[in-house]
C-alpha atoms as one frame of an Amber mdcrd trajectory, in Angstrom:
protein
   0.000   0.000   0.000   3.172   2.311  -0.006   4.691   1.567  -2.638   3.139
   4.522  -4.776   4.217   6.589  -2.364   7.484   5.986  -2.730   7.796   4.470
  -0.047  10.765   1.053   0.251   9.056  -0.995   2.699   7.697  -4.770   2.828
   3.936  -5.442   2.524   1.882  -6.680   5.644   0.151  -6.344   8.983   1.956
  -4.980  11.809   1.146  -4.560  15.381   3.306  -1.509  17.015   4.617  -1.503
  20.474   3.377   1.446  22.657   6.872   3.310  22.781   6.801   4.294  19.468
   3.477   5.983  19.041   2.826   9.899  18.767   2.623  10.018  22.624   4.502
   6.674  24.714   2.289   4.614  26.566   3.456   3.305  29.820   1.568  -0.052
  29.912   1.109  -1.742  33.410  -0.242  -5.625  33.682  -1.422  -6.803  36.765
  -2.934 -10.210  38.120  -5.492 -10.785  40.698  -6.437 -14.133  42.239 -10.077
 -15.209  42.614 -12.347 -17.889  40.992 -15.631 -15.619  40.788 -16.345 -12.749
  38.633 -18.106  -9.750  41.271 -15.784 -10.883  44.267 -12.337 -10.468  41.898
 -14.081  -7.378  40.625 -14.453  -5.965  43.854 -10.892  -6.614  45.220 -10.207
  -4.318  42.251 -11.698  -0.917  43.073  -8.729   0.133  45.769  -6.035  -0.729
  43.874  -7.630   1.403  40.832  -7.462   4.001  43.593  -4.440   3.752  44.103
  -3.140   3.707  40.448  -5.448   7.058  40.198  -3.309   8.835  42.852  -0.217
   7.609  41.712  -0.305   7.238  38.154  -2.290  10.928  37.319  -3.335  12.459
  40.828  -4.682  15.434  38.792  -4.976  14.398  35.181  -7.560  13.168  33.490
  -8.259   9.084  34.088 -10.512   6.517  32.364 -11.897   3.688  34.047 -13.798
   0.609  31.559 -15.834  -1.904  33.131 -17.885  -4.863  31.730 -21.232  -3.923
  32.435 -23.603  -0.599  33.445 -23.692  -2.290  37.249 -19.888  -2.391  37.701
 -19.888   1.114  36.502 -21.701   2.101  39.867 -20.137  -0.057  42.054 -16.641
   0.724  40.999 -17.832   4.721  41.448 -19.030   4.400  44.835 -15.974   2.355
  46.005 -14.009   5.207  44.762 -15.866   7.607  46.958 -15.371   5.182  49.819
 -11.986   5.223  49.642 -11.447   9.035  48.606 -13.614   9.537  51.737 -11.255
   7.077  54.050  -8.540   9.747  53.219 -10.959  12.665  54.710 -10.848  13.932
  51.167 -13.932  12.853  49.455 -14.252  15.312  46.604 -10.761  14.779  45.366
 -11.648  14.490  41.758 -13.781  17.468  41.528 -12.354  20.189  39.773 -15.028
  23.190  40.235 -17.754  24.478  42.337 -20.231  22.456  44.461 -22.477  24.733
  44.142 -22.226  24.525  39.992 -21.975  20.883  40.454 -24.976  20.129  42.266
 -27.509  22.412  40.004 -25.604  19.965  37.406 -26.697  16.762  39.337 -29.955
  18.306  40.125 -30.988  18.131  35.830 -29.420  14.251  35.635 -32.345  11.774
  35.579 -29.625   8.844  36.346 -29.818   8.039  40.068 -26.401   6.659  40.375
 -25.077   9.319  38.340 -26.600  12.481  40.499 -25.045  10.884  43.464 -21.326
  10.145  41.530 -20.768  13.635  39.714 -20.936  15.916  42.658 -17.890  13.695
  43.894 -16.304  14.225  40.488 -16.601  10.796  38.923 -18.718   9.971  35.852
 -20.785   7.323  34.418 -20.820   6.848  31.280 -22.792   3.556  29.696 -26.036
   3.162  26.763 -28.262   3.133  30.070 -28.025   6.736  30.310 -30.495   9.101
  28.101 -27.931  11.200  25.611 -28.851  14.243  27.478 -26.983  12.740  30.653
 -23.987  11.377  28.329 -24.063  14.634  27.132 -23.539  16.002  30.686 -21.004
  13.386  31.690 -18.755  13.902  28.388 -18.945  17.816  28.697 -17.646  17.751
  32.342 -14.975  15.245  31.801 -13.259  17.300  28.695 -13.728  20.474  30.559
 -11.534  18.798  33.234 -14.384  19.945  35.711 -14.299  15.658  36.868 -11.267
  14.202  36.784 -12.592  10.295  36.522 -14.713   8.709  33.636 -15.671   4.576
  34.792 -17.352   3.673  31.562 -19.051   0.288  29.860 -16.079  -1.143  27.248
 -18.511   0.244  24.373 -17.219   3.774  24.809 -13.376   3.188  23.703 -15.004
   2.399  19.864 -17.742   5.650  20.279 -16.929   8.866  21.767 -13.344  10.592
  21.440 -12.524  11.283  25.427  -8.952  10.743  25.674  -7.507  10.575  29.206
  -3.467  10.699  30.724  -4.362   6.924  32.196  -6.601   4.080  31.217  -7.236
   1.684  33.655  -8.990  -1.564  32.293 -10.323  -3.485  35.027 -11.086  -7.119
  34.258 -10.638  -8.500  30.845 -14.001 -10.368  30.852 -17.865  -9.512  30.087
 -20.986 -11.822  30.480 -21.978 -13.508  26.883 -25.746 -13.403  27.246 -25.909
 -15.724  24.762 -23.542 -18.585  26.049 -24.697 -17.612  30.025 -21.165 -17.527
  31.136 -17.770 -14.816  30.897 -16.185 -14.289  27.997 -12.953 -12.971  27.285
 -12.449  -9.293  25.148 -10.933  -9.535  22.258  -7.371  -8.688  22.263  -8.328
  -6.334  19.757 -10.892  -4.567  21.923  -8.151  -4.456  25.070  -5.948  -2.478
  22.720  -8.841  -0.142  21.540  -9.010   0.712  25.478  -5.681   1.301  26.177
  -5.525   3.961  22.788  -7.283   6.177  25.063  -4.370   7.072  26.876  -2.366
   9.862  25.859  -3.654  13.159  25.241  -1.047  14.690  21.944  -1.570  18.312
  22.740  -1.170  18.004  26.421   0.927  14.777  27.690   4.383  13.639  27.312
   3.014  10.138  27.466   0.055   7.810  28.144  -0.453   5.393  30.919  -2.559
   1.850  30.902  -3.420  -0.012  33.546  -5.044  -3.802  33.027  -6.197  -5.328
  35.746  -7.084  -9.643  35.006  -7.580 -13.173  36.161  -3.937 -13.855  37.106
  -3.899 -17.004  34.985  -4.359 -14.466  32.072  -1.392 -12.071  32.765   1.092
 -14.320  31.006  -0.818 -14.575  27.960  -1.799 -10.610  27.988   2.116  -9.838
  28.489   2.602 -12.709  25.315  -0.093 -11.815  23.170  -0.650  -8.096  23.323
   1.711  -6.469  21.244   2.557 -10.000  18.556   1.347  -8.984  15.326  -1.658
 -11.715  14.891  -2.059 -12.641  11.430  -5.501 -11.049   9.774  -7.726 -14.453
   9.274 -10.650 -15.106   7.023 -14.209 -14.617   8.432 -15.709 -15.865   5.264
 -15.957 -19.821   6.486 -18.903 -18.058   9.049 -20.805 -16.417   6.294 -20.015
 -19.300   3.549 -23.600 -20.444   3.137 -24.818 -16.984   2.598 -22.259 -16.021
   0.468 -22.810 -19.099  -2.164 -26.024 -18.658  -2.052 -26.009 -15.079  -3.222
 -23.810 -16.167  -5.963 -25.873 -19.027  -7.374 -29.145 -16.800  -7.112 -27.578
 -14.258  -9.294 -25.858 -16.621 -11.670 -22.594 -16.943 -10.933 -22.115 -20.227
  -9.923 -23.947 -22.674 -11.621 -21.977 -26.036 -10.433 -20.183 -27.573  -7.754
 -16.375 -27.051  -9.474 -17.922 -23.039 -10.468 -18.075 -22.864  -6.640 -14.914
 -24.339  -5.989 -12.877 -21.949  -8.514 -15.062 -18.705  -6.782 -13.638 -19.934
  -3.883  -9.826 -20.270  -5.430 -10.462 -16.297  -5.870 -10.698 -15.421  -2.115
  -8.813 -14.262   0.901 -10.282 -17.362   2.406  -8.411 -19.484   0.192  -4.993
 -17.681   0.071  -5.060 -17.999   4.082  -6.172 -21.632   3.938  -2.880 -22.047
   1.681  -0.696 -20.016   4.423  -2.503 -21.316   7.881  -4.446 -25.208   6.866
  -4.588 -26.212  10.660  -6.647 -22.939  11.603  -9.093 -23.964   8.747  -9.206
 -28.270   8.994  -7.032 -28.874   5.922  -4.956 -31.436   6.341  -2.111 -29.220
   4.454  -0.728 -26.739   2.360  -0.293 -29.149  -1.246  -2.554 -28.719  -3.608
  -4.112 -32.226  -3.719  -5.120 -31.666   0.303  -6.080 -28.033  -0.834  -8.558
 -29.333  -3.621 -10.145 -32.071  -1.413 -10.801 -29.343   1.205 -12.664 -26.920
  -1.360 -14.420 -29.351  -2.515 -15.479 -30.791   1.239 -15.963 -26.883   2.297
 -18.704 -27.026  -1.142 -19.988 -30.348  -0.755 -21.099 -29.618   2.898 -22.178
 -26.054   1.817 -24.332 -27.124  -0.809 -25.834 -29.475   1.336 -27.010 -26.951
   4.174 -28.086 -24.795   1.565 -30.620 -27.500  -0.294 -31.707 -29.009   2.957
 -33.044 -25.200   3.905 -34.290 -24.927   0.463 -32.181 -22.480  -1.033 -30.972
 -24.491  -3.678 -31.588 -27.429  -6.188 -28.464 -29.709  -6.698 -28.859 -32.152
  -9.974 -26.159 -34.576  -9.812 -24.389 -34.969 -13.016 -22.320 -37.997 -14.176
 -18.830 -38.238 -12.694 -18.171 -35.944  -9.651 -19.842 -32.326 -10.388 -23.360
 -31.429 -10.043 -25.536 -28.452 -11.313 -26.751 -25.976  -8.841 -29.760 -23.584
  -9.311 -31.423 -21.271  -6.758 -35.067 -21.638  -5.531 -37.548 -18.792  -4.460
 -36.117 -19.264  -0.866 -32.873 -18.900  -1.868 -33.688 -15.597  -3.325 -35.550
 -14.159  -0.631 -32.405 -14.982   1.200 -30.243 -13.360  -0.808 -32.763 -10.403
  -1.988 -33.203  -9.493   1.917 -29.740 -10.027   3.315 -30.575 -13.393   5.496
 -29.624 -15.993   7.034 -30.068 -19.269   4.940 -32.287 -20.781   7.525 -34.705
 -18.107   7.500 -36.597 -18.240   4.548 -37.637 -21.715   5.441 -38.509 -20.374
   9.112 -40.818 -18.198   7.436 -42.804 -20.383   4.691 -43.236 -22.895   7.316
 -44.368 -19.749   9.682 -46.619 -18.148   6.842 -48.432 -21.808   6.092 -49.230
 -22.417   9.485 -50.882 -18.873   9.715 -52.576 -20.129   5.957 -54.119 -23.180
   8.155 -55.783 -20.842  10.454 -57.294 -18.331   8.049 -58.383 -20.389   5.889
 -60.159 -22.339   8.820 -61.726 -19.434  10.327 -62.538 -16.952   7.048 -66.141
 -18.359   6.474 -66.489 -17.081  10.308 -66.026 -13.094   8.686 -69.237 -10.857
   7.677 -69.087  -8.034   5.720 -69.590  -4.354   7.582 -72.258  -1.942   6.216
 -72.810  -1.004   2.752 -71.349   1.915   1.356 -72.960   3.640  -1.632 -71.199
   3.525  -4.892 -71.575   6.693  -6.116 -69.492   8.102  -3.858 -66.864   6.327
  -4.745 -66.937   5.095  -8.568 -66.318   8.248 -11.179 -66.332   7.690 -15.392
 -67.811   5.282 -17.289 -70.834   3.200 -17.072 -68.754   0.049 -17.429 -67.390
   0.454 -13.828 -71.262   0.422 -12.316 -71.431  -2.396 -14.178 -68.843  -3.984
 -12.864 -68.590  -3.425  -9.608 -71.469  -5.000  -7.560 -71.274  -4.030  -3.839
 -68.375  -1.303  -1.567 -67.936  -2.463   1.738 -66.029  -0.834   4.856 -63.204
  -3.425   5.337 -63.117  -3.170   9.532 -60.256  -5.981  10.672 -62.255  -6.561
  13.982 -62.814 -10.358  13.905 -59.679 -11.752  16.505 -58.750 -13.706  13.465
 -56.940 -10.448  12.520 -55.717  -9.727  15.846 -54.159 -12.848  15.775 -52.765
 -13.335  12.460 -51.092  -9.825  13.776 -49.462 -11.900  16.587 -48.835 -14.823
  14.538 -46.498 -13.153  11.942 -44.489 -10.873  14.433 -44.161 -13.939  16.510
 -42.672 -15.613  13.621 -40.541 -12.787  12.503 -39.090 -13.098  16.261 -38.502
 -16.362  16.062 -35.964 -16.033  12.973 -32.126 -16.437  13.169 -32.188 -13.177
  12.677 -32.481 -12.490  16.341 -30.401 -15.171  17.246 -27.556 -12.330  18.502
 -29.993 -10.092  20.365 -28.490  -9.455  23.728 -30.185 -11.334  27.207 -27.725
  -9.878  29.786 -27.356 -10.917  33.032 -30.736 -11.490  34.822 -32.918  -9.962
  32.215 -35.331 -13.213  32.113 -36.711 -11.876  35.647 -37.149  -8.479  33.563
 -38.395 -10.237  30.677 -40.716 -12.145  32.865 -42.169  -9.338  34.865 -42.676
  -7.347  31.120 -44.804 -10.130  29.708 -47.383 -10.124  32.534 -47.918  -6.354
  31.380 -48.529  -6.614  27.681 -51.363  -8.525  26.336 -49.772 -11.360  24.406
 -47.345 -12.494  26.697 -44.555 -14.358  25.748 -46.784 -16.807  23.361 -49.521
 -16.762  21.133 -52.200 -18.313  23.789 -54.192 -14.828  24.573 -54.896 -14.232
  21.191 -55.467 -17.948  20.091 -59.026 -17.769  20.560 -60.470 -20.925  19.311
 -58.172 -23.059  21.603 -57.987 -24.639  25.072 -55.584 -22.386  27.065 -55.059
 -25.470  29.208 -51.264 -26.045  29.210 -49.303 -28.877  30.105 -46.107 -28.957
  32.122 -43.075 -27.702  29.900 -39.959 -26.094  29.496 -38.563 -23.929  32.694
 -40.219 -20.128  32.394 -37.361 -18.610  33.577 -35.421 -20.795  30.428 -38.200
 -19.303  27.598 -37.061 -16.011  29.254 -33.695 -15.905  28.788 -34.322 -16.960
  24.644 -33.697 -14.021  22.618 -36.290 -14.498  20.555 -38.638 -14.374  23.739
 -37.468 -10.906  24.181 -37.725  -9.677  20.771 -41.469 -10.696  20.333 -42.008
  -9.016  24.113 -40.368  -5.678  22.595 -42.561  -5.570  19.709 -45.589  -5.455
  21.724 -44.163  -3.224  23.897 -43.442  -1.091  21.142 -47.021  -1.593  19.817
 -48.644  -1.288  23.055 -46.239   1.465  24.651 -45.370  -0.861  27.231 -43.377
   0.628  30.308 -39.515  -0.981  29.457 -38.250  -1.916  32.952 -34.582  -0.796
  32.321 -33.359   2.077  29.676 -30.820  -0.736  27.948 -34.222  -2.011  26.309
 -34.602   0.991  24.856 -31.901   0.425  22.805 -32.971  -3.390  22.249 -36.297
  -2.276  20.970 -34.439   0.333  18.707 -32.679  -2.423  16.646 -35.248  -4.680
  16.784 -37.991  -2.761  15.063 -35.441  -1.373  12.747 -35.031  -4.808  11.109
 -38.787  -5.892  11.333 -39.650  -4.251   7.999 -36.927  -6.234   6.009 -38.496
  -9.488   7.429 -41.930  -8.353   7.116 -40.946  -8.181   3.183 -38.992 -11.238
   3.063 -41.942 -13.316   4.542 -45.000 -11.437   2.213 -41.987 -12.991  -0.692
 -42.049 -16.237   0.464 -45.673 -16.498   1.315 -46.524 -14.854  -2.024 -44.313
 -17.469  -3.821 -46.125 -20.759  -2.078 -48.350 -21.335  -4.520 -51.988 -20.749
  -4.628 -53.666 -22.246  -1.550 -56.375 -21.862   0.473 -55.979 -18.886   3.062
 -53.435 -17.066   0.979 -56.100 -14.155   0.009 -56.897 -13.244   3.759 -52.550
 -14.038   4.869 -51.533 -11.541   2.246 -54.281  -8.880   3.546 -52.509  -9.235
   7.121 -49.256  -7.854   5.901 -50.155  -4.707   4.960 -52.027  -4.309   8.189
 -48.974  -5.006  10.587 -47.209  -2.263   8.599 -50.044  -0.150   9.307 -49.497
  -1.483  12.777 -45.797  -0.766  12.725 -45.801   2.576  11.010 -48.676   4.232
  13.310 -47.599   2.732  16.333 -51.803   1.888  17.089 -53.156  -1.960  16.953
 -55.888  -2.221  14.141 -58.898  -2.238  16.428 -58.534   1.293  17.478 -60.772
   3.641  16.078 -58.979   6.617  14.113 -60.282  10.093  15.662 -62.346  12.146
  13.640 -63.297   9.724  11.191 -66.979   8.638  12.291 -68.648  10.815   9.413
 -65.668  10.983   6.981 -66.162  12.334   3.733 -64.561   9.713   0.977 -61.606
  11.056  -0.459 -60.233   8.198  -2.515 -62.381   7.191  -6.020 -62.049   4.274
  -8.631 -63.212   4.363 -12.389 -62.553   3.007 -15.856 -62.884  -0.999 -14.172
 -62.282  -3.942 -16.790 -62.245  -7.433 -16.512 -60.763  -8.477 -20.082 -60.446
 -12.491 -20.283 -58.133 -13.746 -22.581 -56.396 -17.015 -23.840 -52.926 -18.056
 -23.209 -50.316 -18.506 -25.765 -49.972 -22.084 -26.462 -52.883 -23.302 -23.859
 -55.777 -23.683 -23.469 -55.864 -21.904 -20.489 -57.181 -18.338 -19.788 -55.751
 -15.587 -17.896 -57.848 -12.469 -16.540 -56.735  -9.043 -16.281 -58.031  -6.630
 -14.061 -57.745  -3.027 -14.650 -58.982   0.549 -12.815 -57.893   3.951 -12.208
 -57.411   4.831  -8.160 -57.228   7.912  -7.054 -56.486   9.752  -3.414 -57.215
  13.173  -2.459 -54.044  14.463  -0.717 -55.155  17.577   1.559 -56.955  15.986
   3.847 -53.364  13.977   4.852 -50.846  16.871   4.445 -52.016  17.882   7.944
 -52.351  14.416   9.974 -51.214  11.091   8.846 -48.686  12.581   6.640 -47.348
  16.140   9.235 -47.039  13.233  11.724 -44.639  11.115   9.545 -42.767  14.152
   8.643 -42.365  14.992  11.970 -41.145  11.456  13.085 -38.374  11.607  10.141
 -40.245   9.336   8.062 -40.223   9.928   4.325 -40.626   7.865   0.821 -44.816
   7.522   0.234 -48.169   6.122   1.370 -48.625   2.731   1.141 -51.535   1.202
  -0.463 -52.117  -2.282  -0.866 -54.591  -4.158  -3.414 -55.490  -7.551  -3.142
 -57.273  -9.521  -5.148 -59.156 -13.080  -3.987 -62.082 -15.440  -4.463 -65.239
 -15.460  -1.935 -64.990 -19.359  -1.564 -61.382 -20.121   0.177 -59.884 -17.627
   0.648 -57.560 -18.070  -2.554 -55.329 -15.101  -3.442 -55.614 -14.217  -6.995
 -52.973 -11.339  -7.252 -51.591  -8.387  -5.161 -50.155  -5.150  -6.433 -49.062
  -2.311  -3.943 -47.738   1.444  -4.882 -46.937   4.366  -2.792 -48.311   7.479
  -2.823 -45.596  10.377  -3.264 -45.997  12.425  -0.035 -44.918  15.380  -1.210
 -47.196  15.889  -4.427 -48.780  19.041  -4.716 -51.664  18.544  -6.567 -55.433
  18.288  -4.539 -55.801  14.493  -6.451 -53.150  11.744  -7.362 -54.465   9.729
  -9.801 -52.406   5.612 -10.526 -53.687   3.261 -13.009 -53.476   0.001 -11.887
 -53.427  -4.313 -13.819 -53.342  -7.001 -11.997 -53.243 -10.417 -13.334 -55.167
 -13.443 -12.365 -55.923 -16.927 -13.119 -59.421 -17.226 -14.687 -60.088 -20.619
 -14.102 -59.229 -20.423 -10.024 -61.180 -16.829 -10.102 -64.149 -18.498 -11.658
 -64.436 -21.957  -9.775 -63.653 -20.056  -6.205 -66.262 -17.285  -7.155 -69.376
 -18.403  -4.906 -72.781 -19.941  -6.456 -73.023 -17.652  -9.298 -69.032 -18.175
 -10.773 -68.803 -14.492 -11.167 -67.355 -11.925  -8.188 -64.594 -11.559  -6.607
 -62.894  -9.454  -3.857 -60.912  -6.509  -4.026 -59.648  -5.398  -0.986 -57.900
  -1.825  -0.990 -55.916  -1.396   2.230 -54.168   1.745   2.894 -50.576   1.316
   5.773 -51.051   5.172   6.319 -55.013   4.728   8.077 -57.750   2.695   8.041
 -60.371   5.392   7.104 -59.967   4.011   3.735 -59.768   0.430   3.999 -62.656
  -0.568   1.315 -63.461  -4.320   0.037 -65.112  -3.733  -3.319 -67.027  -6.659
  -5.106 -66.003  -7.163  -8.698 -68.005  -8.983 -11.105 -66.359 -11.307 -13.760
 -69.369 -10.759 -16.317 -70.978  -7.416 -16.791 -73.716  -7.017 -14.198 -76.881
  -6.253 -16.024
C-alpha cells in the first residue's frame, strides 16, 4: 500500500509496540487471584485508587468496566476510599455549588449521586442528554474520573493521561457464562491514553484473572495474522452467488472460492481452517469438502436445487427461498422459518374466514367516477373493519414468527434480564406466546420447558419488545430501549422477506386473507396503534379516494388452453386531507418515501389469493388528487371456480398502511352485471 508513495518498505500487517506511538504509553499488567467474577471485581476498586493517585493524581483518568452495574459499584468504592482519606471530593475540579444544580438536571440516580464527587458514568443506560452532561464535564476537566461500559473506547473521542482496564471479561448473554475481550478490543481501550496536545506520554493499567497475565504480556503487542471470516458467512455467500448466476456447479463454486482471501489464508494457515495441508491435492479435497457440505445446508433449507451430473460435479440452481435470502440479506435458515411460519398462519385463516361478515354497505356513487362500465362492474363497496380476533391474531402470529428467525439469534439477554423479561410479559397482552390471542383453543397447558429458560431466549425478548413497542409498554430498564431500537429497525426487512415467500407458495387456500394481514402489521408498525382502534375524527368521513374506468378483459394463453384475466382501474387519493395528519405526523417522526396502499385480489370461496399489487403514494405531491392506473393479473379458471354460487365476483380489498379510514373491500363482477 506504499509503494506509490514511494515508499521502500515490505507489505503486511503490523502490530506496534506502545513506545513508538505519537505520545509513549506506559503499559502496566497486573494479576489478581479469585475464581468468581463480582468478588475479583471488587478486590479491584482500591487498587484502581491507588493507580489514580499515583499514576495521574490530577490528570484526566478513564476507568472501563464490563457492564452498566460495575460502573456504579466501581464509582461508589471510589468515593469510599477518597472519603477514608478525609478527602472525598478529590476528583472534583469546580464548584459544588455549579456541580450540584448539574446533578440536580441528571435523571440517572447513580449518576446524580457520583458527579458531585467528580466521577462519571458513562454507559447506553443513560439518556444522551446525561452522556451529554457526563462527556462535557470530563473534557472540561471539571471531573477528573470517567468509569465507563467497554462500548465507549469504539464511540466517543474522550482521551484521558491513564486508562485503567479493570477485568478483561464480560458476560456472553448468549452462552450464560464470561467471555474474554478480544485482544483487539483491550488495545482499543488502552488507545485512550495519551492526550497529543497536552501529555508527554500515556499510561494503561489492566487489571485480570492472574492465569491471564502471562498470555496478555505474550499476546498483546505479537502482530496476529488477519484471518478469514468468510468460512462463518459461507452459506450466505454461495447462495447469493448461485441466485444471481454466478455459480452454476459444484467445481464453479470451488474456482469462486480459489479467488478469495479465504483461500490464500487456507494455503498459508491449513490447521486454523481443517485442511490437512498446504499441497494442492489436500487443498482441492478441502474446497471441494468446504462445497460439498455447503451445498448441502443450503438445499436441505431450500435455497438451492443440486442435480447430480455424471462423474463428480453437479448443477446448482437457486429456488424462491434462496432468493428471498439473498434479496433481503438473510440468514439461509430463514426463509424456510418463514414459509413454514406463513403456512401455518394459511391453516388458520383459511379455517376461520367463512367465520367473517361483511360491515355496512357503502354507496357507490361516492366512490366510482367515469364510465358506465365500472357500475357495471362493480357489484357491492364495503367498509373493510379488521375486527374479527382472526386479525388480531394473524397480527401476533407473523411478528411472533418474525421473532422467532435467526435473525435475532444475537440479540443481547444480559445478566438477569429473564426476571425483567418475565415481569414485562405479565404487562402486555400477548405475553410471551400466542395463547391470549389464540381464541379458538384450550388455554389449558401442560407442564413444559422452565419459564425462567423461555425467558432468557432471545427471541422471547424480541417478540415481548414488539408489543411493547405496539402497546407502549413501560420498558423496565433504559438498555431495552436500545434493544427495541434495533429490533424494530429490522422488522420491515423481514416483514418483506416473509409477504416474498408467502406470495411465492403457490396458490392455496388462506393465501387471500394471509396476504391482507401484511399490509395491516405495517399499518401497525408505522402508526404505532393496533388495528382495532378507532382513528379520531373519522366517524362521518367524507370519501376522499375514487375508482373508475374498471375492466375485466379475459383472454387465452399462448400455447394453452388456459385463460388468464386481467383486471384493470384507475385509483385515485385526495391528498389535503393527509398533508395535515397522517402525513405532518410522519414528517415529523423523520419518516419519508410515500403512502402505502395495498390491493389484493381473492375469491369469496377459500380464501384463494388471486394477485396483489401495492404502490406508494408520493408524499410530497402538490396537486389536490393523485391519480395511478393500476393491472393485476389473475388466473381465470381459479377466479371463476372459487367465485361463490353464481361463478362471477370476486374481492378486491384496498388497504391503505397510512389509516384505516380508507380500507374498502369492493365486489367485482367477472361478467358485466346487467
Amino acid at each position: 500500500d506504499t509503494v506509490s508513495f514511494g515508499v521502500d518498505a515490505k507489505r503486511g500487517l503490523y502490530n506496534f509496540r506502545p513506545s513508538v506511538r505519537p505520545v509513549p504509553m506506559v503499559v502496566h499488567i497486573q494479576g489478581y487471584p479469585g475464581r468468581h467474577y463480582c468478588p475479583r471485581m471488587a478486590t479491584m476498586n482500591k487498587p484502581c485508587y491507588a493507580a489514580i493517585k499515583d499514576l495521574s493524581p490530577t490528570k484526566p483518568s478513564m476507568i472501563f468496566v464490563a457492564s452498566r452495574r460495575q460502573t456504579r459499584l466501581t464509582a461508589l468504592d471510589l468515593i469510599s476510599h477518597a472519603a477514608g482519606e478525609e478527602n472525598p471530593k478529590s476528583f472534583l475540579h469546580c464548584d459544588e455549588l455549579y456541580i450540584e444544580d448539574v446533578a440536580s438536571q441528571l435523571n440517572d440516580t447513580a449518576l446524580r449521586h457520583t458527579i458531585t464527587f467528580g466521577i462519571g458514568l458513562h454507559h447506553a443506560g443513560l439518556t444522551s442528554r446525561d452522556r451529554e452532561t457526563v462527556e462535557r464535564l470530563y473534557l472540561e476537566g471539571q471531573i477528573q474520573v470517567l468509569v465507563a461500559t467497554a462500548t465507549l473506547a469504539w464511540g466517543v473521542n474522550l482521551p484521558a493521561h491513564l486508562v485503567i482496564v479493570k477485568g478483561t471479561e464480560f458476560f456472553d448473554g448468549k452462552l450464560s457464562r464470561y467471555v474474554d475481550y478480544p485482544v483487539t478490543d483491550i488495545l482499543q481501550m488502552m488507545g485512550r491514553a495519551g492526550r497529543p496536545q497536552f501529555d508527554k506520554e500515556g499510561v494503561a493499567v489492566i487489571m485480570c484473572e492472574e492465569s491471564k497475565k502471562t498470555f496478555l504480556k505474550k499476546f498483546l503487542y505479537e502482530p496476529f495474522p488477519v484471518e478469514s471470516c468468510l468460512g462463518e458467512r459461507m452459506c450466505e455467500t454461495i447462495n447469493a452467488e448461485v441466485s444471481i448466476g454466478t455459480i452454476n456447479s459444484l467445481s464453479d463454486a470451488i474456482g469462486y472460492l480459489k479467488w478469495t482471501f479465504y483461500a490464500r489464508r487456507v494455503k498459508l494457515n491449513p490447521s486454523y481452517y481443517g485442511a490437512k495441508s498446504s499441497n494442492d491435492d489436500d487443498l482441492e479435497d478441502f474446497f471441494l469438502a468446504v462445497v460439498q457440505e455447503t451445498t448441502d445446508k443450503l438445499q436441505e433449507h431450500g435455497c438451492i436445487s443440486v442435480d447430480k451430473t455424471e462423474g463428480t460435479d453437479s448443477l446448482v440452481t437457486t429456488t424462491p427461498l434462496g432468493g428471498a435470502a439473498s434479496n433481503f440479506y438473510l440468514n439461509h435458515r430463514t426463509p424456510k422459518q418463514l414459509q413454514s411460519g406463513s403456512r401455518g398462519l394459511k391453516k388458520v385463516l383459511a379455517q376461520h374466514a367463512q367465520e367473517l361478515k361483511h360491515s355496512s354497505e357503502l354507496p357507490k356513487h361516492e366512490f366510482l367516477i367515469g364510465d358506465a362500465d365500472s357500475k357495471k362492474r362493480v357489484g357491492s363497496i364495503y367498509k373493510f373493519s379488521p375486527e374479527h380476533a382472526m386479525y388480531t391474531f394473524a397480527i401476533a402470529k407473523i411478528l411472533f414468527e418474525l421473532s422467532a428467525t435467526h435473525e435475532f439469534n444475537e440479540l443481547p439477554v444480559r445478566h438477569n434480564e429473564e426476571e425483567l423479561n418475565l415481569e414485562l410479559s405479565r404487562s402486555l397482552p400477548w405475553g410471551y406466546d400466542l395463547s391470549k390471542v389464540s381464541w379458538w383453543m384450550d388455554k389449558q397447558k401442560g407442564p413444559g420447558k422452565n419459564i425462567l429458560d423461555i425467558m432468557s431466549d432471545p427471541h422471547t425478548k424480541c417478540f415481548l419488545l414488539l408489543q411493547a413497542f405496539i402497546f407502549k409498554g413501560k420498558l423496565p430498564i433504559s438498555d431495552y430501549i436500545n434493544d427495541m431500537r434495533s429490533v424494530v429497525d429490522q422488522i420491515p426487512r423481514l416483514l418483506a422477506a416473509m409477504q416474498f415467500v408467502a406470495n411465492d407458495d403457490g396458490a392455496s387456500a388462506g393465501n387471500f386473507e394471509m396476504l391482507s394481514c401484511f399490509p395491516l402489521v405495517r399499518r401497525v408498525l408505522r402508526t404505532g396503534a393496533m388495528i382495532d382502534t378507532k382513528p379520531k375524527g373519522s366517524s362521518n368521513m367524507v370519501p376522499s379516494i375514487k375508482f373508475g374506468h374498471f375492466k375485466v378483459e379475459k383472454e387465452l394463453k399462448k400455447g394453452s388452453n388456459h385463460h388468464n384475466g386481467i383486471l384493470d382501474f384507475d385509483y385515485n387519493i385526495e391528498l389535503n386531507s393527509f398533508r395535515n395528519e397522517a402525513n405532518q405526523r410522519r414528517l415529523n417522526q423523520g419518516k419519508h418515501g410515500g403512502l402505502g396502499v395495498t390491493f389484493v385480489l381473492g375469491s369469496l370461496r377459500g380464501g384463494y389469493l388471486l394477485d396483489q399489487s401495492s404502490l406508494l403514494v408520493p408524499e410530497f405531491n402538490r396537486g389536490k388528487w393523485w391519480k395511478k392506473h393500476i393491472r393485476m393479473h389473475f388466473d381465470w379458471t381459479a377466479a371463476e371456480s372459487n367465485a361463490g354460487q353464481d361463478q362471477n365476483t370476486v374481492v378486491l380489498r384496498v388497504l391503505h398502511e397510512f389509516t384505516s379510514s380508507l380500507d374498502l373491500e369492493i365486489m367485482l363482477a367477472l361478467k358485466r352485471l346487467t
